[in-house]
N, C-alpha and C positions, 0 to 999 in steps of 0.2 A: 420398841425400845422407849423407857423413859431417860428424861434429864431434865438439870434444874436449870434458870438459867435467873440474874437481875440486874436490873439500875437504876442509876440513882435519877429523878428530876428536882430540878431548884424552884419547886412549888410545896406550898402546903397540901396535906392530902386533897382535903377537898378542891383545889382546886387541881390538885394533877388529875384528880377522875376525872373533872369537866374535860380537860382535854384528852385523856384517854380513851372517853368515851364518844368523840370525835371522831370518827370512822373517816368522812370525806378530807378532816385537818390533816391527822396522822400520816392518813397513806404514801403522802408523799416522802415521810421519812422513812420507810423501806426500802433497804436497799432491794432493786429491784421488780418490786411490786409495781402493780398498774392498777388501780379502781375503775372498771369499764362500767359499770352499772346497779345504780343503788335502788335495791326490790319495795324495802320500806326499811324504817330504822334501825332491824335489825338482822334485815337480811341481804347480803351483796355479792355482786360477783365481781371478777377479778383474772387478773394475771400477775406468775411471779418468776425472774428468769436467776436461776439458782446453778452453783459448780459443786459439786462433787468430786473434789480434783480436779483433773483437767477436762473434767466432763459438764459440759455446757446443757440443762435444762432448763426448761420453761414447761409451766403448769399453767393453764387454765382451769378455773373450778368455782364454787362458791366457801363463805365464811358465815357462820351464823353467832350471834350473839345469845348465851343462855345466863338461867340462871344469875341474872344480875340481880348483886344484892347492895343496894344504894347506902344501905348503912353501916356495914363493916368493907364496902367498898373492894367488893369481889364479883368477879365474873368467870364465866366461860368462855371461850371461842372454840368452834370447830371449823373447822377448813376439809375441804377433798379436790382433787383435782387430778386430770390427766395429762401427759406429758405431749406435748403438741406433734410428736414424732412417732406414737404410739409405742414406747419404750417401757411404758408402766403408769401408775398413780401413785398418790401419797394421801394418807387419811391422819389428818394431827389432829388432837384433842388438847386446848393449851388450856390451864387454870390460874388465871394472876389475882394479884390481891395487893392493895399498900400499903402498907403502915410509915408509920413517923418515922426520920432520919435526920437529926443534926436540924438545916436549917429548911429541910424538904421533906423530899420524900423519897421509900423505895418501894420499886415495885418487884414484884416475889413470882416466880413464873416456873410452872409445873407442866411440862411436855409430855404428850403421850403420842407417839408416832409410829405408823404402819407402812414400810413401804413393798409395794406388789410391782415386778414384772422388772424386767433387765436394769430400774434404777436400783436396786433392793442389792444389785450388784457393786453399784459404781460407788455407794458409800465402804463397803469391804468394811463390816463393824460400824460399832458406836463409836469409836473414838474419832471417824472422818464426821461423822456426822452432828458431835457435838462440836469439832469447832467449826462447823460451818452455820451452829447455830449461835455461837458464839461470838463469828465474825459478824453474824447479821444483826445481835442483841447490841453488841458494841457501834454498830454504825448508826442503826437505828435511832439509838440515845444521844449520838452525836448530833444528827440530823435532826432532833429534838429540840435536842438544847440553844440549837442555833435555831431554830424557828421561834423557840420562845426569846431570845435575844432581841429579834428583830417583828413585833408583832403583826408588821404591814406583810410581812412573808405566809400567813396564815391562810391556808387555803381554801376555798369560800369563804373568808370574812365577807360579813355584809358589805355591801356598797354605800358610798353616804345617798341618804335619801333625796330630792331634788328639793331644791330652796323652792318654799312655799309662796305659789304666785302673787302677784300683788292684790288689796283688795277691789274688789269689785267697784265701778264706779257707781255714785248714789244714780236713782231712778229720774231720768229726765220727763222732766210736765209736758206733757201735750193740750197745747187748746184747744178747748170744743167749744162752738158755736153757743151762748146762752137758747136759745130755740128746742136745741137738738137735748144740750143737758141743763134745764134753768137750774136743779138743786147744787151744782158745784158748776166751778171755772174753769178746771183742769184735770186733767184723771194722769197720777202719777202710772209713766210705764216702765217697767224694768226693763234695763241694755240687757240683751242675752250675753250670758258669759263662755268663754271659748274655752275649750278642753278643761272643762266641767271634771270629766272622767279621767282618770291617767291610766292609760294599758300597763295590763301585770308585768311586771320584774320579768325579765327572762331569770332562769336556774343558770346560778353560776356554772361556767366548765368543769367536767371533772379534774381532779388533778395530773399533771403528770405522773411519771415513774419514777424513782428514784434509781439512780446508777448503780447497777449491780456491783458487787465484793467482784476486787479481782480475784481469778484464780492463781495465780503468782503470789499473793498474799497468804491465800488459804492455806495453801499449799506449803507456808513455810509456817504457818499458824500450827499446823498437822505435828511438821519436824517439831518445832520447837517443844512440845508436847511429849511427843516419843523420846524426845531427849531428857528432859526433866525425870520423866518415870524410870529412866536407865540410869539417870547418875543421880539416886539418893530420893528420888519421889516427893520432891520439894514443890512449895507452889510455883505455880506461873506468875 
């Protein structure tokens, strides 16, 4: 099944790629999602614990980064993962892209989604399954925009780096014997200096999870939906 989904961020383009393409920043604004292991830049793996109704899953799987294209500021992700219960898989294919919006930006997002084995049930159609991608687009953006609110919230920001030791104290003279050295009086010797070296930054922790979508919400996201298409097919 596909579907579209977007939102808006209070940045200019280039600067909402920067953090879009922040894989470790972001995650934590998913609802749901866990980042357990990052393979290299554009390769990760993960967990993400998702309802379907009143049906409570969790995926483990990887996410790949393709086809970035840094100057019209589009990419790929694909995702796959199995259901920790052995209930089925899911294999998405998402396509985003952003253009200018007012004083930001929007981002433009094209799903292509497969799901196999008793979950392929629990969505009953596209319509459960686009708002449960809809509940997660909309929290997501929330959890965004409050991260960029607040910039100390950003996850792996660097650390401030340690104030730069004092300087070395000058080289204290030694006196030698005129016998031993007659061409000089004193042979300057330099103080050894202590932690020369500063051991590597530990890697920051990964992030947490972010709180899953209730299903009490989704759930009325669904009716609300169904209702609209029955009395006149108006927007939501």
């Amino acid at each position: 099944m596909e579907f579209d989904n977007s939102f808006d961020v209070p940045l200019a383009p280039a600067d909402a790629w920067a953090v879009l393409m922040d894989i470790r920043r972001i995650a934590p604004c998913m609802p749901g999602a866990a980042l357990t292991e990052i393979i290299d830049p554009q390769n990760f793996r993960g967990k993400i614990a998702v309802r379907l109704g009143p049906v409570a899953l969790a995926f483990a799987g990887t996410l790949q980064l393709e086809n970035i294209d840094e100057v019209n500021r589009s990419a790929q992700v694909k995702a796959q993962g199995a259901d920790d219960k052995g209930r089925g898989s899911a294999n998405a294919t998402a396509t985003f892209r952003l253009e200018p919006s007012g004083t930001g930006s929007r981002v433009l997002i094209h799903t292509d989604l497969m799901l196999s084995g008793a979950v392929a049930q629990y969505g009953r159609g596209v319509g459960m399954i686009q708002a449960t991608a809809s509940q997660i687009i909309g929290q997501f953006a929330a959890n965004l925009r409050k991260q960029l609110e607040d910039p100390r919230s950003a996850a792996g920001a660097p650390t401030p780096a340690p104030a730069p030791s004092a300087a070395a104290p000058a080289p204290t003279p030694v006196s030698v014997p005129a016998a031993a050295a007659p061409a000089r009086a004193s042979i300057p010797v330099p103080t050894p200096q202590r932690n020369a070296a500063l051991p590597p930054r530990p890697e920051p922790p990964l992030p947490p999870p972010a709180k899953p979508i209730s299903g009490l919400s989704l759930i009325a996201a669904v009716f609300w939906r169904r209702l609209v298409t029955l009395f006149g097919g108006g927007k939501d």
